[in-house]
BAKE-335000 format. One record per residue (C-alpha): z, x, y. Coordinates in steps of 0.5 Angstrom, whole numbers. Layout:
REM residues N
PT     up   east  north
PT      Z      X      Y
...
REM end
This chain:
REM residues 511
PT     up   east  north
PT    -89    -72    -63
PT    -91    -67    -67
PT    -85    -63    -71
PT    -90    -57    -72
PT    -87    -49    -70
PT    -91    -48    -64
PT    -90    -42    -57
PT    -90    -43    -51
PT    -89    -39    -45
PT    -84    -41    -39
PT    -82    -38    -32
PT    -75    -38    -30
PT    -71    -33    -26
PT    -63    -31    -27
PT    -59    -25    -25
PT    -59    -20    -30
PT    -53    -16    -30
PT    -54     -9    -31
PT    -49     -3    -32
PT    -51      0    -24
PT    -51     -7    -21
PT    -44     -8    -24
PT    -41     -2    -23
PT    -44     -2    -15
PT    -40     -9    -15
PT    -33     -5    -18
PT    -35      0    -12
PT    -34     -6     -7
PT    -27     -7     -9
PT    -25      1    -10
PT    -20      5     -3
PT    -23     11     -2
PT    -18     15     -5
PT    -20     11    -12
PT    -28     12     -9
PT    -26     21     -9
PT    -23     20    -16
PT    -30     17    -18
PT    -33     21    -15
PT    -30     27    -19
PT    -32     24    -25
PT    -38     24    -23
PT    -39     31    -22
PT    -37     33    -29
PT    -42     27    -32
PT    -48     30    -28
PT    -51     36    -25
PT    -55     35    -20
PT    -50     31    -16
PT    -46     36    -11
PT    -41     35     -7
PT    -41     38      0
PT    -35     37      5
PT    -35     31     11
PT    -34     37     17
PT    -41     39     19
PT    -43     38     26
PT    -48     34     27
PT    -49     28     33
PT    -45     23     34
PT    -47     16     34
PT    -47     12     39
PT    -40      8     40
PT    -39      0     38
PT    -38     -4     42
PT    -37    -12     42
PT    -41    -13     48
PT    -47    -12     43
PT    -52    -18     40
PT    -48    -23     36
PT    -51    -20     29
PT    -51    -13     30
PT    -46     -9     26
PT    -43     -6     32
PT    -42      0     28
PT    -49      1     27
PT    -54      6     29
PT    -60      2     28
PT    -62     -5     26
PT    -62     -7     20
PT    -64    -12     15
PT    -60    -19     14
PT    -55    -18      8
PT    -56    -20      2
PT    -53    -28     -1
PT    -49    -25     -5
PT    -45    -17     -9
PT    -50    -18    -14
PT    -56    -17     -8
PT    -51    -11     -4
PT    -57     -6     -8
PT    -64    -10     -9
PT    -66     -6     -3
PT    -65      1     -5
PT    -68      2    -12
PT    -75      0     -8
PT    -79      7     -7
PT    -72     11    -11
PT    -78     17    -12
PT    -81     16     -6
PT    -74     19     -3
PT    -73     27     -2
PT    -68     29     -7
PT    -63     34     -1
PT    -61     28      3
PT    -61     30     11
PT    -56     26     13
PT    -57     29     21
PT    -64     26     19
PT    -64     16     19
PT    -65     18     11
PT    -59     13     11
PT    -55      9     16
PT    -50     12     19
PT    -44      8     19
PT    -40     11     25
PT    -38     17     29
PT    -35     19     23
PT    -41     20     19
PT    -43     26     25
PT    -37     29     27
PT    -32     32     22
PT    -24     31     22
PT    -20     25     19
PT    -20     20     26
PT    -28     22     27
PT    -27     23     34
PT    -23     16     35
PT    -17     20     38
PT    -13     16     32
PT    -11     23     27
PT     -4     21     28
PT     -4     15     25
PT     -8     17     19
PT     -3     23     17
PT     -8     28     19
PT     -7     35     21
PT     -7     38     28
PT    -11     41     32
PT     -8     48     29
PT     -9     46     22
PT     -5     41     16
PT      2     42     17
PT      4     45     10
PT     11     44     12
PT     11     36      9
PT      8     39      2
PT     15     40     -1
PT     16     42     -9
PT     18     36    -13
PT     25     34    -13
PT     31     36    -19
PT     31     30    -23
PT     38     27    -24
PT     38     29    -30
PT     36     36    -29
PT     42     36    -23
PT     48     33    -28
PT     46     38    -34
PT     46     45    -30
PT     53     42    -28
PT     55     40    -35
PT     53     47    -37
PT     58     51    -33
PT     63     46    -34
PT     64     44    -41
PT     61     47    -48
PT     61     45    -55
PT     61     39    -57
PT     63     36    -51
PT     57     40    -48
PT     52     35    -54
PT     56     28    -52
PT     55     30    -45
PT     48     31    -45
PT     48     25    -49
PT     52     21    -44
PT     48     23    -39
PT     41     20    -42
PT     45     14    -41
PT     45     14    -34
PT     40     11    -30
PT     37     13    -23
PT     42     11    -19
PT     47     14    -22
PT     51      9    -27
PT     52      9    -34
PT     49      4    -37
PT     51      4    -45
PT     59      2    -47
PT     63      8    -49
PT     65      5    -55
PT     58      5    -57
PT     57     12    -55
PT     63     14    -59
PT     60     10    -66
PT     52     13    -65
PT     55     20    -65
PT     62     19    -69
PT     67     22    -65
PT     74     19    -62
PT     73     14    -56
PT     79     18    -52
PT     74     25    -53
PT     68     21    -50
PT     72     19    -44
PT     74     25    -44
PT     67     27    -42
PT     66     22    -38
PT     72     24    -33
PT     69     31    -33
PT     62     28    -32
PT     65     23    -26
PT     67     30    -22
PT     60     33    -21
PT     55     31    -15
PT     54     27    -13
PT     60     23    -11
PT     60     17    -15
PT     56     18    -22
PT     58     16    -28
PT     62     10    -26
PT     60      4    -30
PT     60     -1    -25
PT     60     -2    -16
PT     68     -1    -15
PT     69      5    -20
PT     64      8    -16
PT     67      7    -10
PT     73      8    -12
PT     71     15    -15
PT     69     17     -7
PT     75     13     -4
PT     79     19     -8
PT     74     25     -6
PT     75     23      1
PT     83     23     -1
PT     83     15      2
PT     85     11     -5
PT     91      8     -5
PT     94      1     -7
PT     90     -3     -2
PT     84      0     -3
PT     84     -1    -10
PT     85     -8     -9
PT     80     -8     -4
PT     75     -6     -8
PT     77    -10    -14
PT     76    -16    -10
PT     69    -13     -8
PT     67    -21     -9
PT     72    -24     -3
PT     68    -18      1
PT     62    -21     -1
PT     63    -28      1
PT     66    -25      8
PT     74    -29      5
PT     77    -24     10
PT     85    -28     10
PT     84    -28      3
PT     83    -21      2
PT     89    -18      7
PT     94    -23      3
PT     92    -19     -3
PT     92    -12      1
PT     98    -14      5
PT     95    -11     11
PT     93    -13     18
PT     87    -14     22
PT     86     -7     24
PT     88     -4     17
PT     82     -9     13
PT     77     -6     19
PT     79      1     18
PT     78      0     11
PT     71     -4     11
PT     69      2     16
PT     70      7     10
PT     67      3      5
PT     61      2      9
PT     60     10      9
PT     60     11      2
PT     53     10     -3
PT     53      5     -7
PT     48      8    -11
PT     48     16    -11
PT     43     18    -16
PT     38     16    -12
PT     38     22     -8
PT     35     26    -14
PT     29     25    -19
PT     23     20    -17
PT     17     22    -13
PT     17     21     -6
PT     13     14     -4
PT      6     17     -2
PT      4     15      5
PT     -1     10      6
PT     -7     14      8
PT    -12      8     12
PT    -20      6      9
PT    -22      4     16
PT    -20      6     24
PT    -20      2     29
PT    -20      4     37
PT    -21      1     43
PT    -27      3     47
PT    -28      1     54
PT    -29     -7     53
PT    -30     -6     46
PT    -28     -3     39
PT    -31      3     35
PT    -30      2     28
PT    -30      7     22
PT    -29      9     16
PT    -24     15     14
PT    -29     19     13
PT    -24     25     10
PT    -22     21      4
PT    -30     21      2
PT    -34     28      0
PT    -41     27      1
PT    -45     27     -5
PT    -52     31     -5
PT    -57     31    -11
PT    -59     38    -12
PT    -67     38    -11
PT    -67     46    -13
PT    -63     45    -19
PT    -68     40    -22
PT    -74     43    -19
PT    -71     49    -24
PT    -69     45    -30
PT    -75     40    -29
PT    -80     47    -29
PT    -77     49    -35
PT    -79     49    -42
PT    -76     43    -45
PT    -77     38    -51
PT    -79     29    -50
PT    -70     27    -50
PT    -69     33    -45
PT    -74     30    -40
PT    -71     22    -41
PT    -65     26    -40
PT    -66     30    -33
PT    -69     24    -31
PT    -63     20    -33
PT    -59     24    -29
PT    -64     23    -23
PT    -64     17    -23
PT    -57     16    -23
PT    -55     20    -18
PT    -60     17    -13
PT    -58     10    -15
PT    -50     13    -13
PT    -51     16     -6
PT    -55     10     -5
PT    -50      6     -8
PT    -44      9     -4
PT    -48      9      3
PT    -48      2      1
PT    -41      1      0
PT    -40      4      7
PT    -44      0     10
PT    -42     -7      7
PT    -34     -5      9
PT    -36     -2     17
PT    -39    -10     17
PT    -33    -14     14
PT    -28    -10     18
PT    -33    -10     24
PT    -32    -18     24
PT    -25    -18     22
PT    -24    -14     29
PT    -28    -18     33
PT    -25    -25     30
PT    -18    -22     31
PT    -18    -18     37
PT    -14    -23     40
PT     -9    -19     35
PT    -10    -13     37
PT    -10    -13     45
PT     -4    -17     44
PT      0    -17     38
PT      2    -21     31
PT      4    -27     35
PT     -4    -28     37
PT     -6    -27     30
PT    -11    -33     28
PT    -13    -37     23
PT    -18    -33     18
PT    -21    -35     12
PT    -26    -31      8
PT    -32    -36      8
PT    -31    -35     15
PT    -32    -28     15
PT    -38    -28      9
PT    -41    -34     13
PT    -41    -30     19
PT    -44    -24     16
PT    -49    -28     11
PT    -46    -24      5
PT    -42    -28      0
PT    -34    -30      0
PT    -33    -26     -7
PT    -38    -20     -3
PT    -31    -20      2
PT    -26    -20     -2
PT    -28    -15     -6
PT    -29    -10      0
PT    -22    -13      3
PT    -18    -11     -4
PT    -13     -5     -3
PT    -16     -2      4
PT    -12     -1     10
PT    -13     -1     17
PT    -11      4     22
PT    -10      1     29
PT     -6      3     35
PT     -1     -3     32
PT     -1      1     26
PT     -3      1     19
PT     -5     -7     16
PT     -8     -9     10
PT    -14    -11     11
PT    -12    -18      7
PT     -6    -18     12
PT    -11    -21     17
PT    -13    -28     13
PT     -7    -32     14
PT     -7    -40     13
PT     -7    -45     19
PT     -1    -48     22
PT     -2    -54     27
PT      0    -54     33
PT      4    -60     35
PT      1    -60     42
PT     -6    -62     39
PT     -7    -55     41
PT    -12    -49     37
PT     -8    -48     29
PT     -4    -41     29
PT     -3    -36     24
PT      2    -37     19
PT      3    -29     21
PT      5    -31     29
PT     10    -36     26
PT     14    -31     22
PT     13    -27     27
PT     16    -32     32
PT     22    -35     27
PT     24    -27     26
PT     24    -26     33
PT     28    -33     33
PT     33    -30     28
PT     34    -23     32
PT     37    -26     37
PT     41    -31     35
PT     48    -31     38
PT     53    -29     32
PT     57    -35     34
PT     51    -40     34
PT     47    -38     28
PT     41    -42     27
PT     40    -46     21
PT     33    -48     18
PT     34    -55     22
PT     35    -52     29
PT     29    -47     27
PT     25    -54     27
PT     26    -57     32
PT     25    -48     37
PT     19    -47     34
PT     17    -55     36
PT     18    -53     42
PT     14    -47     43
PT      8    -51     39
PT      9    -49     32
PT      8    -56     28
PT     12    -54     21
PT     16    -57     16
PT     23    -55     14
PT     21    -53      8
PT     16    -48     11
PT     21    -45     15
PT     26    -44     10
PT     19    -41      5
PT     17    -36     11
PT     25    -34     12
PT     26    -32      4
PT     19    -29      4
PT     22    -24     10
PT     27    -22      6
PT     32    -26     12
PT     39    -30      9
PT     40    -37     11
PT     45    -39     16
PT     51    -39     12
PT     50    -31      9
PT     47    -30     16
PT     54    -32     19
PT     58    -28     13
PT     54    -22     14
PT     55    -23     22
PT     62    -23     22
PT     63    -17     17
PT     59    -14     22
PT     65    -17     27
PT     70    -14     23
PT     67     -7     21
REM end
C-alpha cells in the first residue's frame, strides 16, 4: 500500500444547518405572542418588510370538515404536497423559485396557503363564533373597562401611610422596616437585627412597628400566622383570652384536635364554632392585595369549533400581523445610485425578508396540521368531554401526518387551544395509557384523574375514601391502576389524603 500524498473526490450527502433553517426550526416552538415579538424586531432589522393588519375583507375559505379524505389538512384550501420527514425539511420547498415570486404578496390571490378562515375574514375567532373564549372585543369594540393602570405596590401603600404618621427617625427606620416586609405582608428580619443594622434601641424599633401594625391592610407587619390574625381579631374588637389561646394553638387547629383546643380555651361546642367561623373570615396573607402585576390571561394560538359533522380549525390570527415585502420601496432603493457592498446588502434584505414570509406561511401551515390531528384523534374529548380523552403520543401524530416526532413537539411547545371546553395545552392532549382490566380499549391518564377527582368530590364526609377504596372504585369502572398511581395522580391534583381530607371535613363540620 502506497503511503504517498494523494486527492481524491468523494460523493456524500449531510444536512447542513444554516443560520435560516435553524432559525425556522426555533419558529416552530415560538406561541404566537412570542412570534409578534420577532416580528417587530424584525421590522426594525429590515426595511423592506411591513407589517399590515389581519382585518382586511377578503373570501372566506372554505370550512373543514372531518368527512374529507383521510390525508387532506381539513384546513386547507388546496392540495398539498406530502410533508417533509423531518423540521430540518419544513423549508427545502420554499427557497425554490424565491426570485420568481412577486415582492407584494396578495394574500386574496394562492400565492400562499390559506391556513383557515381566518386567513380571509378579519377579528380574533375568524368567524368561528368563539371571540369570547379568546378574550376578544365585542362587536362595539375592546372593552377599555378591563385595561386598569397598575396597582400601588405594598410598599408604596405603607410608606404613604408612614409618612402622615410618623416623622424623623421614626420615619427612616419605618422605611426600612418596610423593605423588610415581603408580598404578603410579614416582616421577615428579626428586630434585633434591625435594631443593630441601624443602631438604635430595640424598644424605639418595636415602637415603629406597633404604629406600623395599625395601617392598611389589617394585619401587616406581623412577624408570624397568630400576630397577624390576632392584629385583625383586635381591629374587628374580637380578641379576648380564648381567642388568644386559639390562635396560639393554631397547630391543634390544623390537625383538626378540637376537644383539645375547647379544654384550653375553656369554651363549648357552639363558642370554638363562632370562633373557628371569625377566623376563617380574616386574610391570612394581607399584603397580597397590593403590588405584582395581575396574572395575564391566557390568549389561545388555535381555535376550534364544531361545524356541521366536523371541525374548523384556525390560527389566532389577531396575534399575527401580516408581513409584506415593500416592492416599491426596493424598486426605489435598487434604481438608485449605490456602491458593490449597498447591492450585496439590499439583496440581503430581500432575500431574508422573502425567506420570513415564507417561513411564517410555513409555520402556520405545520401548526393548522398538527392540531388538525389532535382534533381528529381526540374528538371523542371534545364531543364528550375529558372522561373520553385517549391515549396519545406524539409518534402518533408525527406518523400520521408524516412529519417528524421532534417536528410535533416543537409546534405543541407553549400553544394553546381554544375550544367550547375551554382553553387546553396543547401537550395537555398527550396523555400515557392505563389499561383497561376488562381487556378493553387503554384510556388516558387524564380521564383517570378526572374519574379519581369526581370520586373524591362526592365522598360521604363520614366514609372519606382511602387510596385502597379508590383502587378497588375505579377497578370497577374499568381503570387497572396501582395503588401507587392513585395516590401520584391524587398528589398531582393538589388533592390531601384521606386523613387530611377527614380533617378538613370535620372543620368544615364545625365552622
Amino acid at each position: 500500500m502506497s503511503l504517498a500524498p494523494r486527492l481524491d473526490l468523494r460523493q456524500s450527502q449531510s444536512l447542513v444547518m444554516t443560520p435560516q433553517l435553524q432559525q425556522a426550526i426555533k419558529l416552530l416552538a415560538l406561541s404566537n405572542l412570542e412570534i409578534e415579538t420577532f416580528i417587530a424586531e424584525e421590522l426594525e432589522k429590515n426595511p423592506l418588510l411591513e407589517a399590515t393588519p389581519g382585518d382586511g375583507e377578503r373570501d372566506a375559505a372554505p370550512e373543514p370538515d372531518f368527512d374529507a379524505a383521510a390525508e387532506a389538512d381539513f384546513a386547507a384550501d388546496h392540495d398539498e404536497a406530502p410533508a417533509p420527514a423531518d423540521a430540518s425539511d419544513l423549508l427545502t420547498g420554499t427557497a425554490a423559485a424565491a426570485d420568481e415570486a412577486a415582492l407584494d404578496v396578495d394574500f386574496t390571490a394562492e400565492t400562499f396557503h390559506h391556513d383557515s378562515a381566518a386567513d380571509s375574514i378579519g377579528g380574533l375567532d375568524g368567524g368561528l363564533g368563539m371571540a369570547g373564549t379568546g378574550g376578544g372585543g365585542s362587536e362595539d369594540g375592546p372593552d377599555f373597562e378591563n385595561f386598569g393602570s397598575a396597582d400601588i405596590s405594598l410598599a408604596d401603600h405603607l410608606m404613604a401611610q408612614a409618612g402622615t404618621s410618623v416623622d424623623g427617625a421614626d420615619l427612616f427606620i419605618a422605611a426600612h422596616m418596610i423593605d423588610q416586609i415581603d408580598e404578603t405582608g410579614y416582616l421577615t428580619v428579626p428586630l434585633l437585627e434591625i435594631a443593630n443594622r441601624l443602631n438604635v434601641p430595640l424598644a424605639r424599633v418595636e415602637q415603629v412597628l406597633g404604629v406600623i401594625q395599625t395601617f392598611d391592610p389589617t394585619g401587616v407587619g406581623a412577624r408570624s400566622l397568630s400576630e397577624c390574625l390576632a392584629l385583625q381579631a383586635k381591629e374587628a374588637d374580637r380578641y379576648d383570652p380564648c381567642m388568644a389561646r386559639l390562635l396560639d394553638n393554631l397547630d391543634l387547629l390544623a390537625r383538626g384536635e378540637l376537644a383539645r383546643l375547647k379544654r384550653i380555651c375553656g369554651v363549648d361546642d357552639e363558642d370554638l364554632a363562632d370562633m373557628i367561623r371569625e377566623l376563617r373570615a380574616y386574610d391570612p396573607k394581607p399584603g397580597c392585595r397590593y403590588g405584582g402585576e395581575p396574572v395575564p390571561a391566557i390568549v389561545p394560538d388555535i381555535f376550534v369549533a364544531r361545524r356541521g359533522n366536523g371541525w374548523a380549525v384556525e390560527i389566532n390570527a389577531a396575534t399575527l400581523p401580516r408581513l409584506l415585502v415593500n416592492r416599491a420601496y426596493y424598486v426605489e432603493l435598487s434604481t438608485g445610485r449605490q456602491d458593490k457592498g449597498g447591492k450585496a446588502w439590499l439583496s440581503d434584505m430581500l432575500a431574508s425578508a422573502n425567506w420570513l414570509v415564507k417561513a411564517l406561511d410555513q409555520r402556520q401551515r405545520t401548526i393548522i396540521k398538527v392540531a388538525s390531528e389532535i382534533v381528529k384523534q381526540q374528538e371523542a374529548f371534545f364531543l364528550h368531554g375529558v372522561a373520553h380523552l385517549k391515549p396519545m403520543t406524539l409518534r402518533q401524530v408525527a406518523e400520521a401526518i408524516e412529519m417528524h416526532e421532534s417536528t410535533v413537539s416543537r409546534v405543541t411547545s407553549n400553544k394553546y387551544l381554544s375550544c367550547a371546553r375551554g382553553v387546553f395545552e396543547l401537550k395537555y392532549f398527550f396523555t400515557s395509557a392505563i389499561q383497561s382490566s376488562e381487556g378493553g380499549d387503554a384510556v388516558s391518564a387524564q380521564a383517570v384523574k378526572s374519574a379519581i377527582r369526581t370520586l373524591i368530590q362526592a365522598e360521604d364526609p363520614k366514609a372519606i375514601l382511602s387510596d385502597d377504596t379508590l383502587v378497588e372504585l375505579l377497578n370497577a369502572k374499568g381503570f387497572d391502576i396501582a395503588r401507587r398511581t392513585v395516590a401520584k395522580y391524587r398528589e398531582s391534583m393538589g388533592i390531601g389524603s384521606s386523613v387530611q381530607r377527614r380533617r378538613q371535613k370535620a372543620l368544615e363540620g364545625v365552622g
